[in-house]
C-alpha positions as CSV (number, residue, x, y, z in Angstrom):
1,X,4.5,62.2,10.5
2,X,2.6,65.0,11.5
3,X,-1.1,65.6,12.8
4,X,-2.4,66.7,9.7
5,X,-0.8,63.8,7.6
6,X,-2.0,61.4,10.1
7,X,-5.9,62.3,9.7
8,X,-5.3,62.0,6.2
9,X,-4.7,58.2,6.6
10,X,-7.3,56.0,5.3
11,X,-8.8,53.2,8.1
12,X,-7.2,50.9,5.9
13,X,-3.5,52.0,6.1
14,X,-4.0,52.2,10.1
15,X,-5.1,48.6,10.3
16,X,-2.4,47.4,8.5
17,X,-0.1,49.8,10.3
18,X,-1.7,47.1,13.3
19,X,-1.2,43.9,11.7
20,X,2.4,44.9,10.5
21,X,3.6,45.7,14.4
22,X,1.5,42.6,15.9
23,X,3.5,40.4,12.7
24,X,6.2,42.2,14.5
25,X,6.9,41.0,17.4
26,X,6.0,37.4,16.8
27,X,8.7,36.9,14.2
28,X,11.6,36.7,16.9
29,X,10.3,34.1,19.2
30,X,8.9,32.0,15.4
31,X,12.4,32.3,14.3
32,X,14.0,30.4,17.6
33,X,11.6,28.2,17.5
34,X,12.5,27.0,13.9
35,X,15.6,26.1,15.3
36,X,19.3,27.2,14.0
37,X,20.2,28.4,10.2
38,X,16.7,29.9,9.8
39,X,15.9,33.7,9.4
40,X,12.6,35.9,9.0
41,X,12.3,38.5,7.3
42,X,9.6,41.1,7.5
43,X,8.2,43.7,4.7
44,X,6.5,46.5,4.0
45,X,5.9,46.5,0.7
46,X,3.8,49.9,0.9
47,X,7.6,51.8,1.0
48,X,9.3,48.6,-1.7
49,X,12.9,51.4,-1.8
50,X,13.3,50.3,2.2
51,X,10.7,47.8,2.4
52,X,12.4,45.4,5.3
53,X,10.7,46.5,8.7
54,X,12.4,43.7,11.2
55,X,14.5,40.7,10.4
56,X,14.9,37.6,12.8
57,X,18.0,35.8,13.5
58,X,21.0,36.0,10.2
59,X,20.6,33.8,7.6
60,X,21.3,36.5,4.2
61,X,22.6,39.6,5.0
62,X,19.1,41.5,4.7
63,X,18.6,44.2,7.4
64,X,16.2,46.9,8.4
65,X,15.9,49.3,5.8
66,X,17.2,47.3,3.2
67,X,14.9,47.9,-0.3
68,X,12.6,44.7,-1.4
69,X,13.6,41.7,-3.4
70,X,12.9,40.7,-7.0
71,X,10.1,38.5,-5.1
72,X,8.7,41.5,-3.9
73,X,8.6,43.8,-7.1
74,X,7.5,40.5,-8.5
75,X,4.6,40.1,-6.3
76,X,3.7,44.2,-6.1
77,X,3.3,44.0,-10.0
78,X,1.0,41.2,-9.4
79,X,-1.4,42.5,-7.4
80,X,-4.5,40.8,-6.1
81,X,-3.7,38.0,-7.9
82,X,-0.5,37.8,-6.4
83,X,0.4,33.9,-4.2
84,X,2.2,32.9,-1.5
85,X,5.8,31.7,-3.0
86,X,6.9,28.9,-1.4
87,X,10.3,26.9,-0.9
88,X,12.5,28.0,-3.7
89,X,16.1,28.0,-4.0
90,X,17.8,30.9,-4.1
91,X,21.6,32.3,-3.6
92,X,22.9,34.5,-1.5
93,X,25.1,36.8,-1.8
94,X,27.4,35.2,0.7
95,X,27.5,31.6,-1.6
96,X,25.1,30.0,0.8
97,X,22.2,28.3,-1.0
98,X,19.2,29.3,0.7
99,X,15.4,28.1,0.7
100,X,12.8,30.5,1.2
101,X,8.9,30.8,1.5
102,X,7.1,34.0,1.2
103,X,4.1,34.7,3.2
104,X,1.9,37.4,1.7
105,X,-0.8,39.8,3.8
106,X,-3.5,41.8,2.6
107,X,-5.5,44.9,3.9
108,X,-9.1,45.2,3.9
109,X,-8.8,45.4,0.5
110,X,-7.2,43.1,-0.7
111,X,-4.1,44.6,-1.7
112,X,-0.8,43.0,-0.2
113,X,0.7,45.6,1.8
114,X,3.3,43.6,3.4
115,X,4.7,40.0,3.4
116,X,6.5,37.5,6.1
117,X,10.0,35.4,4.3
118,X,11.1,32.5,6.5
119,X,15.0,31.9,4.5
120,X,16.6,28.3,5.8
121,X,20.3,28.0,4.6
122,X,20.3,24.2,3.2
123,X,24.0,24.3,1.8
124,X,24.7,21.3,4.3
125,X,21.7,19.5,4.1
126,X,22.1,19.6,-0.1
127,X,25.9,18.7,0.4
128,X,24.6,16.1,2.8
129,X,21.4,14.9,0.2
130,X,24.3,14.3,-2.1
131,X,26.4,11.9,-0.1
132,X,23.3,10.1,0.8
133,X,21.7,9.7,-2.7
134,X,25.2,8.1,-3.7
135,X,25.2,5.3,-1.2
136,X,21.4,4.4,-1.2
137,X,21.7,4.1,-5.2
138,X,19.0,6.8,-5.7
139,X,16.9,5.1,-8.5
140,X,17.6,1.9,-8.5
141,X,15.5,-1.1,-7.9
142,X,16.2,-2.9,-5.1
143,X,17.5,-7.1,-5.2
144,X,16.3,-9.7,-3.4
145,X,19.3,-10.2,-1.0
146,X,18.5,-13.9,0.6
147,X,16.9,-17.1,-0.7
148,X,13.7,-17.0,1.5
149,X,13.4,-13.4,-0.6
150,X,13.5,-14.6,-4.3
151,X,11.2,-17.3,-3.5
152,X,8.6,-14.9,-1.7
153,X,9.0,-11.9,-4.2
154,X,7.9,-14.3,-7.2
155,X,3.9,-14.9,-6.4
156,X,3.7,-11.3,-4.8
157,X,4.5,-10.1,-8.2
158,X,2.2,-12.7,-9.9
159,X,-0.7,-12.4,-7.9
160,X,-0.7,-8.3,-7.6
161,X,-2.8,-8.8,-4.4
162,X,-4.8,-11.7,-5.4
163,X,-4.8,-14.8,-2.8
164,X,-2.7,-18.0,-3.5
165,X,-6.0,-19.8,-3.8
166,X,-6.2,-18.3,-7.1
167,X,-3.0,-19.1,-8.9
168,X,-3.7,-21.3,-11.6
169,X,-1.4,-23.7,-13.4
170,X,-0.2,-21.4,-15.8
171,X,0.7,-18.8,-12.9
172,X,2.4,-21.8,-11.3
173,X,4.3,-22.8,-14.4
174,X,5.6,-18.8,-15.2
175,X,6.5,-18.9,-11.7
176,X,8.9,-22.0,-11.4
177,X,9.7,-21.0,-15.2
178,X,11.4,-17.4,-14.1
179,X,12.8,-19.2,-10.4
180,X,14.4,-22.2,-12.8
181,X,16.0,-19.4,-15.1
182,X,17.4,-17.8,-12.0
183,X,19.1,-21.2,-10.9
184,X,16.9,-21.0,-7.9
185,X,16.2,-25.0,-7.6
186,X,20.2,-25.7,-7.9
187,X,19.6,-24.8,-4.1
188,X,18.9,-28.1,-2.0
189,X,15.3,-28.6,-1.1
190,X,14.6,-25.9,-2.8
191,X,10.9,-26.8,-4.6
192,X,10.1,-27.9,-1.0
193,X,9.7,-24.2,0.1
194,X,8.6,-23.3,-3.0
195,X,6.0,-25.2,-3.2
196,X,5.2,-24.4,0.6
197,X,5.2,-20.6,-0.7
198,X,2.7,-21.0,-3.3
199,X,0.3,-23.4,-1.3
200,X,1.1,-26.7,-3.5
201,X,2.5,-29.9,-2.6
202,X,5.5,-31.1,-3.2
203,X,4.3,-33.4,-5.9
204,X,2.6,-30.3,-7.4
205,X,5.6,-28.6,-7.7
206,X,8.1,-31.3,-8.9
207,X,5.3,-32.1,-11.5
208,X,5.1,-28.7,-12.7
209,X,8.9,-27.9,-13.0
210,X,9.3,-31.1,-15.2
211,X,6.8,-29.7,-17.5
212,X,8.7,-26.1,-17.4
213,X,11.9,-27.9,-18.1
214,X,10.4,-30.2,-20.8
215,X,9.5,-27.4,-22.5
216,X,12.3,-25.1,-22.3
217,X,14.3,-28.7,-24.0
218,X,11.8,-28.9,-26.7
219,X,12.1,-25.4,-27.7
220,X,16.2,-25.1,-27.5
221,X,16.1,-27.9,-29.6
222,X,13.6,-26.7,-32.4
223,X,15.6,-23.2,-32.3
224,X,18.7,-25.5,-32.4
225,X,17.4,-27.2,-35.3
226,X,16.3,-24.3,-37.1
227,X,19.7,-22.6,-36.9
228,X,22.0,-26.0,-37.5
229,X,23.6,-25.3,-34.7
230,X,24.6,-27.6,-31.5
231,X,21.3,-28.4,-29.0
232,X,21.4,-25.8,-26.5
233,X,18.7,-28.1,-24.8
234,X,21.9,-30.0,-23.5
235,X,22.0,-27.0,-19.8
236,X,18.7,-28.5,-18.8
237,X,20.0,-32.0,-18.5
C-alpha cells in the first residue's frame, strides 16, 4: 500500500487494522491451551475472496489466504444484526465431523470487520457418545435394584416432598396396595421395614394391608361374578 492510499484510510479501518494483529497473536498460545484436535481460525472479512489472515494448529484444511466460509458470507449479508454462531456441526472436507463457534468483531461502527472460529474435531467423542448412550440405556427410567430400594422409593413418590407425619391412611393404604401388587410382602419381615419406612407400627401396617387385601378379594370377586367366570380373588388367599 502506498503513502497516498494509506492517508486515505479512515481511523476506523486503522483501529481495526489493530485489533485484527493484537487477535493475532493471541490465537496460537489460545489454541494450545484448548488442548489437542482444536484449531482457530482467524478472518478478515473486509477482503471475504482471501478472508483467512492466521490459522492455529490443523483441524480443516483452512490456511492463510483461503476465501471465507458460507458462515462468513452468511454473516457479511447480515450486517449489524449479525450474532455470534455458536457450536454447530459441520463436515469437513476430510470426513471429520467438526464443531465450530464463531466469534464476531466489530469496528467503531459497528460493522463486523473480522471474526475469530475455534473448530474442535468431535468424530471420536460422537463415536464414543454412541457406545455410551447404548450401555447407559439413554432414556430409560431407572429400576429399583434392591429390596431396601422399592420399599424407600414408594413414600418418596407419594409424599412429593411432604414429611411422613403427613401420610394419611389413604396414602398408607395406596402405598402397601402398589408394594402388595409388586409381591413385595412375599419377602420375610417384610411389613416390619415397611412400616419402619413410613413411620407406623407394625400393628399399623399389618392392619392396613389386611384392609388392601380384603379389598382387592372383594373386588375380583364382584368382577368375577359379573363375568361368570372363576373367582380370581382365589391369588390373595
Amino acid at each position: 500500500m502506498d503513502q497516498k492510499a494509506r492517508r486515505k484510510r479512515r481511523p476506523s479501518d486503522r483501529e481495526a487494522d489493530r485489533r485484527l494483529a493484537a487477535i493475532a497473536d493471541i490465537i496460537e498460545p489460545l489454541a494450545r491451551s484448548l488442548g489437542a484436535r482444536r484449531e482457530i481460525v482467524l478472518h478478515n472479512y473486509r477482503v471475504p475472496d482471501r478472508s483467512v489472515v492466521a490459522v492455529a494448529s490443523k483441524v480443516t484444511e483452512r490456511r492463510e489466504g483461503s476465501a471465507t466460509s458460507e458462515i462468513g458470507l452468511s454473516l457479511l449479508t447480515e450486517g449489524r444484526v449479525a450474532q455470534d454462531r455458536l457450536n454447530y456441526l459441520a463436515k469437513a472436507p476430510n470426513g471429520r465431523v467438526i464443531n465450530l463457534s464463531t466469534i464476531v468483531h466489530r469496528d467503531a461502527n459497528r460493522r463486523i470487520f473480522c471474526a475469530r472460529c475455534i473448530n474442535l474435531d468431535v468424530t471420536e467423542l460422537r463415536h464414543a457418545a454412541r457406545i455410551l448412550n447404548a450401555l447407559i440405556g439413554q432414556d430409560v427410567k431407572p429400576e429399583s435394584m434392591t429390596f431396601a430400594d422399592v420399599i424407600d422409593t414408594s413414600p418418596r413418590d407419594k409424599l412429593d416432598g411432604r414429611s411422613l407425619t403427613t401420610l394419611s391412611r389413604s396414602d398408607l393404604l395406596e402405598i402397601l396396595r402398589a408394594l402388595d401388587a409388586r409381591r413385595v410382602f412375599n419377602v420375610k419381615r417384610a411389613v416390619g421395614q415397611v412400616a419402619a419406612a413410613h413411620g407406623v407400627s407394625r400393628a399399623t401396617a399389618y392392619a392396613c394391608l389386611q384392609t388392601v387385601r380384603e379389598k382387592a378379594v372383594g373386588a375380583a370377586r364382584t368382577q368375577g361374578a359379573r363375568r361368570g367366570g372363576p373367582c380370581a380373588a382365589d391369588r390373595f388367599r
